[in-house]
N, C-alpha and C positions, 0 to 999 in steps of 0.2 A: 639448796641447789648444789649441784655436782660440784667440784671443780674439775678442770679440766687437767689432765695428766698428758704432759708432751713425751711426746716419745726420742725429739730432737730438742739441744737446747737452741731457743730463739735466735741466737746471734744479734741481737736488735731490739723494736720496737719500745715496750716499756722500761725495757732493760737499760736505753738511755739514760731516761728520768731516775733511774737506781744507779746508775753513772753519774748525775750528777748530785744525789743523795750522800755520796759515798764520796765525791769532792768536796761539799760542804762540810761535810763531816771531818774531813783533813783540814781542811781549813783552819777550823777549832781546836782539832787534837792535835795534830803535828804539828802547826803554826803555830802552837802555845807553845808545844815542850821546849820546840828547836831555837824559840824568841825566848825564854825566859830566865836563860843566862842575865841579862838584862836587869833582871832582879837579884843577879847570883851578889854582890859588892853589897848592895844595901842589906841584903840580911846579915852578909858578915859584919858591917859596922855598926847594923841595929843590935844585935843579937850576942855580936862579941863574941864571934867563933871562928872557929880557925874553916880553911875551905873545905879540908876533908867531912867536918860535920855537916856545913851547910849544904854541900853536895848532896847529900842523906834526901832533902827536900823533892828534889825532881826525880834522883834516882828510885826512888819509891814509887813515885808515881807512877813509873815506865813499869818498875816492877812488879807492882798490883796490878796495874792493869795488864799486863803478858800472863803473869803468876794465876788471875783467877778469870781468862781468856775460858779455859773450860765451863767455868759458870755461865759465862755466854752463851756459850754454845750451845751446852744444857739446858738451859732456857729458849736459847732461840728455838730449839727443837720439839719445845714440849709446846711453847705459847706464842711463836714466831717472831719473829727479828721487828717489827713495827713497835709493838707496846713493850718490848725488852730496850729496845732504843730509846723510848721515850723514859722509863724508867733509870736509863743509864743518864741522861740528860740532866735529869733532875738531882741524883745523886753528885755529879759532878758540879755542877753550878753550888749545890750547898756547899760540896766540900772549901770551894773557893768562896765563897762567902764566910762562914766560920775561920780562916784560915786569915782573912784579914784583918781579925781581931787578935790574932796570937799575938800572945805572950812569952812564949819562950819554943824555943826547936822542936822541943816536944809536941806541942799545939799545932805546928806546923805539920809533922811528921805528922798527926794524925788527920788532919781536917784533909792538905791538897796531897797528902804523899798515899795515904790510906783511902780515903772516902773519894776522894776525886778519882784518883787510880780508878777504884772499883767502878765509877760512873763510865770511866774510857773502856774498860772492859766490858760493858754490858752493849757500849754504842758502836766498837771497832769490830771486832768477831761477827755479828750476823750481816753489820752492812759490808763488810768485805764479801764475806760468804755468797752474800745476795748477790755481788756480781758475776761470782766463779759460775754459780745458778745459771744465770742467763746468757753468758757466752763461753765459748770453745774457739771459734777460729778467730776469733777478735778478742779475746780472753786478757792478753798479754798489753795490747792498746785500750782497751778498756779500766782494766787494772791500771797502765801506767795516768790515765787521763783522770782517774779519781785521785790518783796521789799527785797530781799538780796540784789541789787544793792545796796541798800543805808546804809546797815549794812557792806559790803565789801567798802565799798569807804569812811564810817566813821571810818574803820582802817587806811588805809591809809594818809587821808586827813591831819587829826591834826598835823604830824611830816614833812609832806608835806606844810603845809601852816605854820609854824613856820620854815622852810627850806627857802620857800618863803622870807618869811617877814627879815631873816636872811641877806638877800641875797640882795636885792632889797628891802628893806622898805613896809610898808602895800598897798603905793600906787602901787609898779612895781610886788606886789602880785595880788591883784584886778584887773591889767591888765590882767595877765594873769588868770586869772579866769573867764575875759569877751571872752578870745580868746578860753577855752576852752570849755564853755558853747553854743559857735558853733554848738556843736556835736549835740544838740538836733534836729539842722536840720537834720542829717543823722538819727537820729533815728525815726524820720515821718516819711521818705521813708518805713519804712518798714508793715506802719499801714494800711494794704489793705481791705477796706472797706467790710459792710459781711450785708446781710439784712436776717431778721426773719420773720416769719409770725404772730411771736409775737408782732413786733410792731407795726402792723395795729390792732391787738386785745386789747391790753393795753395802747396805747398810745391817749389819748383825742384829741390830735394834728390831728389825720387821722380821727377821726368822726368828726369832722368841717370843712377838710376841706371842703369841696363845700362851705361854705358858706363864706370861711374865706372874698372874696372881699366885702360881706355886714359889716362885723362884724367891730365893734367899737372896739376901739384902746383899751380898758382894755382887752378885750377881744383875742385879738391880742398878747399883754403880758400875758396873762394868758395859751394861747397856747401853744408860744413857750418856755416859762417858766417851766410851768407845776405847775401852782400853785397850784390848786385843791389839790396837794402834803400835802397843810397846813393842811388840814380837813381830810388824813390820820391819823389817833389815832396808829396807830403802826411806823408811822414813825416820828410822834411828840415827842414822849415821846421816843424812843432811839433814835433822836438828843440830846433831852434835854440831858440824861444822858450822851452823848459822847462827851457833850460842857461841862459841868462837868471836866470831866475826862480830856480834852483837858487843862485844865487850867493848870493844873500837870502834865501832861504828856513831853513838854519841857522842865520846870524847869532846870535839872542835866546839859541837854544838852549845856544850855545857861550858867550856873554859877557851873558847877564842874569845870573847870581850875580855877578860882578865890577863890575857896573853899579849893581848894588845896594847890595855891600859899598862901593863907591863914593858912596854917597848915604847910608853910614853904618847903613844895617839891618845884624843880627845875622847869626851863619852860617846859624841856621836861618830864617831870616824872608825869607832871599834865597834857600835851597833850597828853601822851600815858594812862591815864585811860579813854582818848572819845573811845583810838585805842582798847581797852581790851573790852570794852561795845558794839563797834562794832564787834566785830567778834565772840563776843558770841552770841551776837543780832542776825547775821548772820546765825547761824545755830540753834538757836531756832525759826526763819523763818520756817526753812523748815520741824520742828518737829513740829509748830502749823499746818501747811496746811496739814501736812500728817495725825494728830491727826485727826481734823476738817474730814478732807473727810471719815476717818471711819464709821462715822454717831456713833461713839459709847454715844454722847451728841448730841442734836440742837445745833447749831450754837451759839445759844441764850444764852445756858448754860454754852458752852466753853466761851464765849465772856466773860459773867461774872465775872468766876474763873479768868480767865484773867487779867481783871483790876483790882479784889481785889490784887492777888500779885505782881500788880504793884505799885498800890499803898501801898502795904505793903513795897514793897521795897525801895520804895523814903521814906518813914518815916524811915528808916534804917540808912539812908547814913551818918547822922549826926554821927552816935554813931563808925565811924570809925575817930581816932583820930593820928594812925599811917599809914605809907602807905601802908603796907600789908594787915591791916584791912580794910583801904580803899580799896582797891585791889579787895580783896576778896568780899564787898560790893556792888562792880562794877561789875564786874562778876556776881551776884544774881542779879539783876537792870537790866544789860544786858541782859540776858534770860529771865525775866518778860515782858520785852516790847520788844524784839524780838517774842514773843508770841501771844502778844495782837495786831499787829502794822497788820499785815494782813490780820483781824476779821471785824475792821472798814470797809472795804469793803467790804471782802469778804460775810459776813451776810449782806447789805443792800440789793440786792437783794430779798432774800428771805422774806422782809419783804413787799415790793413793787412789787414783777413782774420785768421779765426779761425787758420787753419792755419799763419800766418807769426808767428803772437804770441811762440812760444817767440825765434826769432832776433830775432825784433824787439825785443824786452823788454832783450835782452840788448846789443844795439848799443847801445839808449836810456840806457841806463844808466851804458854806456862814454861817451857824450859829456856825458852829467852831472855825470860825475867831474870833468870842467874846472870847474863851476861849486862843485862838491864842496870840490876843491882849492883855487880862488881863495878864494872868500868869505871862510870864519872867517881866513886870515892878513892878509889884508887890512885886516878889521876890527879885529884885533889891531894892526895896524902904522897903520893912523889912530890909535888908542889911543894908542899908545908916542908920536906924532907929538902928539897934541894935550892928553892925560892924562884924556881924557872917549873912554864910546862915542857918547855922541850922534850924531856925525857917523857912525859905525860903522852906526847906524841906519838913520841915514836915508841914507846910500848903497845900504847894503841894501837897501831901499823901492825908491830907485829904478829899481836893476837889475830888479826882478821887476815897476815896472810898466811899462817899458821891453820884456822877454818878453813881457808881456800884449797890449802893441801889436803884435807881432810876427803874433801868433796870428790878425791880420784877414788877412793874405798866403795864408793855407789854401787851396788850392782851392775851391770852392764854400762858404765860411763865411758867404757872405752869404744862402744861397737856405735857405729854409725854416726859418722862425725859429721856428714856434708850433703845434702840432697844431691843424688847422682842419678835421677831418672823422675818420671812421673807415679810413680805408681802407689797405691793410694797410704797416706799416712798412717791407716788402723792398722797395717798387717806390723807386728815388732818388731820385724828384721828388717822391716823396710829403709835404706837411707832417708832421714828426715821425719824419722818419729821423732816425738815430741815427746820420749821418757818411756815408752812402754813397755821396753828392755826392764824398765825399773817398777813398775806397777806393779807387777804380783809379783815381785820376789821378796819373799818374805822364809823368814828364819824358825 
C-alpha cells in the first residue's frame, strides 16, 4: 500500500501522540542527565577521585550521544525513527545496567558514558526530527511541550535518585534506572512514520539516487550524511555559536548539588534546587514555544535574548551565599534555560529546510558534543584548582554569552526584526519570516 505523501505538514492530528512520544522521551533523557549530579559525591568517595575525573562519567554521555547524533539520523533515514528508537532504548538501558557493577572510572566511562550515550543518540535525533516532520506553525510549541518532559522529570528525579541511593546504594539505584529506561521502547511505538514532498525537493540524497550503485564510497557518506550541510554558511556559524553556548549550558546541572553541599545545605536541600530549576524550567517551556510561534521576533532573535539571559543567569549563581538567595537564583536560571532549551531545535529548521532537518539535527549535535565534552570537566578541574565553583560559573556564563555574540554573524540576522504588516510569512523579505533571509544562504 502506497503511503501517503503530504504536500503541507499536518500541523496536528497524529503529530500529538509524537508530541507526546517525544516528552516521554525527555523524561528519561533529560531528566536523567540534569538529576544525576545526585550521583556526582558517591562516585567520587566510592571511586576515590578527584571531580574533574568523575565529571568524565556524564559528560561523555552528552558527548556520545550529540557526537554520534549523525548515526541517528542515518539510520532513522534509511530504517525510520520507530525501530532506531527502540534499538537505542535498549542500548541505553544495558549501558546502565553494566555500569552499575563498575569497578573502577574506566567501567563507568565505558558502560553509561559510551554505551548509554550511543542509546540516547539513536532515541533523541529521529524523535525530535519526528516532530519538526509534523508541524511548522506550531512547530516551536510543540517542540517546547516535548521538552517539558525533561523539566517535569528533573523535578521529580533528584529526591527520587537520592531515595534510591538511600535505599539500595548507587549500584541497586542504576539498576533501576536501566529497568526504567525500558520505557523508550514503548515510546517508539508511537513514531508513525509521515513523508513530504519536501524531502524529495531539499534533500541531495533523492537527486542521486539513480546513480547511488556507480557512486564511490565518499560519496555514499556524503549522501546519507548530508554533508554538503558543512558548506551551509547559516548553518555553520549557529552551530558554532550553539557549541559555544553548550559549553555552559550544563555546568549548574552537573555541580549545583556540590556547590550547595559546599555552602553547607543538606543532601536533600541541594537536590531539591535541580527540583525548583525543574519545574520552573518546565513552564517556561511552554511560555518560550508560545512566545516563539507569535512571530512577534524571528526565531533568530528570540533564540538570542535567550542565551544572553542564560548566560547572564549562570554568572549569577555564585553571588547566592545563603539558601534562599540560592533559591531564588535557581528559579531565574530555571526560567532562562527553560526558555532557551526548545529554540535549539526548534529554529534549526528554519535555517536549513524542512526536508534536510533529519541530517541536520544530527550534524548539530555531533558538534555540541565538543561543548558536551568540555564544560562539566572543566568546571570540575577549576573546582579541584580553586576548591569553590564560583569561578566554575562564571566561566560557564561566559562561554554562552560569548555563543550568543556569535549569533549576530548569521546571514541576514539583521533584516526583519518585528512583524509590521500582514503579509504572508513565506515571502524572505517579509517582516516576520521565521529565518528565510537565512535558509539558502549558503557559502
Amino acid at each position: 500500500m502506497t503511503k501517503r505523501v503530504y504536500s503541507e505538514l499536518p500541523d496536528g492530528g497524529w503529530g500529538w501522540m509524537v508530541v507526546l512520544a517525544g516528552f516521554l522521551n525527555n523524561c528519561l533523557l533529560t531528566g536523567i542527565v540534569r538529576s544525576f549530579s545526585v550521583f556526582f559525591l558517591h562516585f567520587t568517595q566510592h571511586f576515590q577521585e578527584t571531580s574533574s575525573r568523575v565529571s568524565w562519567i556524564t559528560s561523555m554521555a552528552i558527548a556520545t550521544q550529540q557526537f554520534a547524533s549523525p548515526i541517528g539520523s542515518a539510520f532513522g533515514k534509511r530504517y525510520e525513527a520507530r525501530s532506531v528508537v527502540m534499538a537505542g532504548g535498549i542500548l541505553a538501558s544495558l549501558g546502565m545496567f553494566v555500569g552499575s557493577f563498575g569497578q573502577s572510572l574506566l567501567h563507568m566511562y565505558l558502560s553509561i558514558g559510551l554505551l548509554t550515550g550511543f542509546g540516547w543518540a539513536l532515541v533523541f535525533t529521529p524523535t525530535m526530527t519526528m516532530i519538526s516532520r509534523y508541524f511548522k506553525k506550531r512547530r516551536a510549541l510543540a517542540t517546547g511541550l516535548a521538552f517539558t518532559g525533561g523539566g517535569i522529570a528533573s523535578f521529580f528525579f533528584p529526591p527520587l535518585f537520592q531515595f534510591l541511593i538511600d535505599e539500595y546504594f548507587w549500584r541497586g539505584a542504576l539498576l533501576i534506572l536501566s529497568a526504567i529506561m525500558l520505557n523508550f521502547c514503548v515510546c517508539a511505538a508511537l513514531l508513525r512514520p509521515i513523508r513530504l514532498q519536501e524531502d524529495h525537493a531539499d534533500s541531495p540524497s533523492e537527486h542521486s539516487e539513480n546513480g547511488a550503485e556507480s557512486a564511490g564510497f565518499w560519496d555514499k557518506v556524503t549522501s546519507a550524511f548530508d554533508l554538503t550541510l558543512i558548506l551551509h554558511r547559516g548553518f555553520v556559524v549557529y552551530t558554532l555559536a550553539a557549541t559555544l553556548i553548550t559549553v555552559g549550558f550544563f555546568v549548574p546541572y552537573f555541580h549545583l548539588v556540590a556547590h550547595g553541599k559546599n555552602l553547607g545545605l543538606t543532601d536533600y536541600e541541594a537536590a531539591f534546587l535541580l527540583s525548583v530549576i525543574a519545574i520552573t524550567s518546565t513552564a517556561a517551556r511552554l511560555f518560550s514555544g508560545w512566545v516563539a510561534d507569535l512571530n512577534l521576533l524571528r526565531s533568530i532573535h528570540w533564540f538570542l535574548l535567550c542565551s544572553i539571559l542564560t548566560g547572564l543567569s549562570v554568572l549569577l549563581l555564585p553571588v547566592g551565599h545563603s539558601y534562599p538567595t540560592l533559591m531564588g537564583l535557581c528559579i531565574f536560571y530555571g526560567f532562562c534555560d527553560g526558555i532557551l532549551s526548545p529554540l535549539f531545535f526548534s529554529t534549526l529548521p528554519d535555517i536549513v529546510g524542512i526536508g534536510r532537518t533529519l541530517n541536520a539535527t544530527g550534524l548539530f549535535l555531533m558538534f555540541l558534543s565538543i561543548g558536551g565534552l568540555l564544560g562539566p570537566p572543566l568546571s570540575g578541574l577549576l573546582e579541584d584548582k580553586t576548591g569553590s565553583y564560583s569561578t566554575s560559573f562564571v566561566v560557564a556564563g561566559g562561554f554562552m554569552l560569548t555563543g550568543s555574540l556569535v549569533l549576530l554573524l548569521l546571514p541576514g540576522f539583521f533584516v526583519c526584526t518585528t512583524i509590521l504588516s500582514k503579509q504572508p510569512t513565506e515571502d524572505p523579505v517579509q517582516p516576520g519570516a521565521r529565518l528565510p533571509a537565512v535558509e539558502n544562504n549558503q557559502s
